[in-house]
C-alpha positions as a LaTeX table, in Angstrom:
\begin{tabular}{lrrr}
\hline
Residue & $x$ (\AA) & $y$ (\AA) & $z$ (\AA) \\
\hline
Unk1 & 0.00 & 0.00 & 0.00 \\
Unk2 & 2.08 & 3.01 & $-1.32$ \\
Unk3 & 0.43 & 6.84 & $-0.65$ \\
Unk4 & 1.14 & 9.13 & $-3.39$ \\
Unk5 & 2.81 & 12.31 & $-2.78$ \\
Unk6 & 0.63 & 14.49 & $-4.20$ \\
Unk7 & $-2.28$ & 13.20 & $-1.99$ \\
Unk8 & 0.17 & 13.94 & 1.26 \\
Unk9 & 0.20 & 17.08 & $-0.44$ \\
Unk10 & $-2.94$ & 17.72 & $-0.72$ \\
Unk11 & $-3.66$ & 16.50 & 3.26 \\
Unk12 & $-1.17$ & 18.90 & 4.17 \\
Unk13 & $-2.20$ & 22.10 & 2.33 \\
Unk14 & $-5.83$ & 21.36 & 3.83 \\
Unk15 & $-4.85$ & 21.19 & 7.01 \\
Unk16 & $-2.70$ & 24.30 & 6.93 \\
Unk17 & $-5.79$ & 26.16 & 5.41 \\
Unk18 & $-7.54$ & 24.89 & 8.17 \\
Unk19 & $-5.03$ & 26.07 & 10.71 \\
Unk20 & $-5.34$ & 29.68 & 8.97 \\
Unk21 & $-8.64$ & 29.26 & 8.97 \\
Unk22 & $-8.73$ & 28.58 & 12.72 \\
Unk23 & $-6.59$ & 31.41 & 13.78 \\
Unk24 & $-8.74$ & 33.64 & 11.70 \\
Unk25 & $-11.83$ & 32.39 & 13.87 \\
Unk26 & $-9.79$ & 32.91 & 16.82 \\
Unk27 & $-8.49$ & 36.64 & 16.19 \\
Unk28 & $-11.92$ & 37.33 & 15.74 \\
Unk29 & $-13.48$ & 36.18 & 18.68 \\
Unk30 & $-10.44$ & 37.44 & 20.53 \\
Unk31 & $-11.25$ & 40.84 & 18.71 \\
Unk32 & $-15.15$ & 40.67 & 19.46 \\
Unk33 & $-14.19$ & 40.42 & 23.08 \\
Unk34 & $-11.83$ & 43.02 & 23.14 \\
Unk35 & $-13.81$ & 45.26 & 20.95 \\
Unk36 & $-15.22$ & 48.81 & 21.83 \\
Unk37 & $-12.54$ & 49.02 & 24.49 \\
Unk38 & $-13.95$ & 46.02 & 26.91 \\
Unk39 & $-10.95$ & 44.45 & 28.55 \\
Unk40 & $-10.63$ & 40.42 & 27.21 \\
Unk41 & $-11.91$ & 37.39 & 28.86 \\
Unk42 & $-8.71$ & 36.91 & 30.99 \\
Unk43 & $-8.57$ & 40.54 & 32.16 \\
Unk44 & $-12.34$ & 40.00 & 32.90 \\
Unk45 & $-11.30$ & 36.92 & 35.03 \\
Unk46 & $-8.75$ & 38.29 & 36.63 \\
Unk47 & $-10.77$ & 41.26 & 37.84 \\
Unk48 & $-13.47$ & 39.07 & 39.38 \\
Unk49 & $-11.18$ & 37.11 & 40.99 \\
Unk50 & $-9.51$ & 40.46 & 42.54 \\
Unk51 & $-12.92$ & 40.97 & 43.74 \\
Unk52 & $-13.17$ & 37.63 & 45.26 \\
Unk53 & $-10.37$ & 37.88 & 46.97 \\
Unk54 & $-11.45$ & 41.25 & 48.43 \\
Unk55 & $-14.68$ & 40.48 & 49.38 \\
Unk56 & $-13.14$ & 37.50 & 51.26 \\
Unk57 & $-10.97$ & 39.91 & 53.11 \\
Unk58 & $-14.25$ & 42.17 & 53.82 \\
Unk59 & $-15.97$ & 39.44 & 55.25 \\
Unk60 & $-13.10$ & 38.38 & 57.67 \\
Unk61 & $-12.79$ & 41.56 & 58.65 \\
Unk62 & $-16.29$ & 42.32 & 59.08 \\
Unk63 & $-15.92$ & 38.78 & 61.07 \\
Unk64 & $-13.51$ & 40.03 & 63.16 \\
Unk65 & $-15.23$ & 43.89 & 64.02 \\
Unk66 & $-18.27$ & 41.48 & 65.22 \\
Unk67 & $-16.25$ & 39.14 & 67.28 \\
Unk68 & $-14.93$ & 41.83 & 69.05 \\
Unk69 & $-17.93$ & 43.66 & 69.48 \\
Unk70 & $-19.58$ & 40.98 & 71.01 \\
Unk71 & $-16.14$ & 40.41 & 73.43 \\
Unk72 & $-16.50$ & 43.97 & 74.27 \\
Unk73 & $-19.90$ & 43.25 & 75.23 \\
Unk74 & $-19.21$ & 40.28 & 77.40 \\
Unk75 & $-16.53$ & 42.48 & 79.09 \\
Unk76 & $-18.82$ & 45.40 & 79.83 \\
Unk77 & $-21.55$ & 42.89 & 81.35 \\
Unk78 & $-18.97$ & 40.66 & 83.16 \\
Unk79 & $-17.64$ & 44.28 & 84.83 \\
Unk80 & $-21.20$ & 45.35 & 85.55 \\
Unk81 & $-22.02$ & 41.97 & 87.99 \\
Unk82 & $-18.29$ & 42.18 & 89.25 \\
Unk83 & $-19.48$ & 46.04 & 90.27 \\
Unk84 & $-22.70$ & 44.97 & 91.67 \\
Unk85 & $-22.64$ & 44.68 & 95.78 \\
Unk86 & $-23.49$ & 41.59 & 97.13 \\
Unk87 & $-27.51$ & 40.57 & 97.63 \\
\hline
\end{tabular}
C-alpha cells in the first residue's frame, strides 16, 4: 500500500488552510471580546477574581469587628455583675 505524494500534499495544504482558517476564527473572537474598548476574557477573570479575593478579606474583617464587638460586650456585662454589691 504506497500513498502518493501528491495526496500527502494535498492533506497537508488542507490542514494548513484549516489552521489559517482557525486562527482567523480565533483573532476574531479574541477581537469581538476586546472590541469597543472592553478588557478580554482573561482581564475580565482576573478582575473578578480580585474581587473575590477582596470580598473575602471584607468578610473576615467584618468577622472580626463582630467578634470583638460581642467580646466587648461580654466584658462590659462581666464588669457590671463584678461592680454589683453583694444581695
Amino acid at each position: 500500500m504506497s500513498v502518493s505524494l501528491e495526496l500527502v500534499e494535498q492533506k497537508l495544504d488542507h490542514l494548513a488552510a484549516s489552521r489559517e482558517e482557525d486562527a482567523k476564527v480565533i483573532k476574531r473572537i479574541d477581537y469581538t471580546l476586546r472590541g469597543n474598548g472592553t478588557p478580554g476574557l482573561n482581564q475580565r477573570v482576573a478582575v473578578l477574581e480580585m474581587w473575590h479575593k477582596d470580598a473575602r478579606r471584607l468578610g473576615w474583617i467584618v468577622l472580626a469587628g463582630v467578634a470583638g464587638l460581642i467580646l466587648n460586650l461580654a466584658w462590659e456585662v462581666f464588669q457590671w455583675f463584678a461592680q454589683r454589691p453583694p444581695s
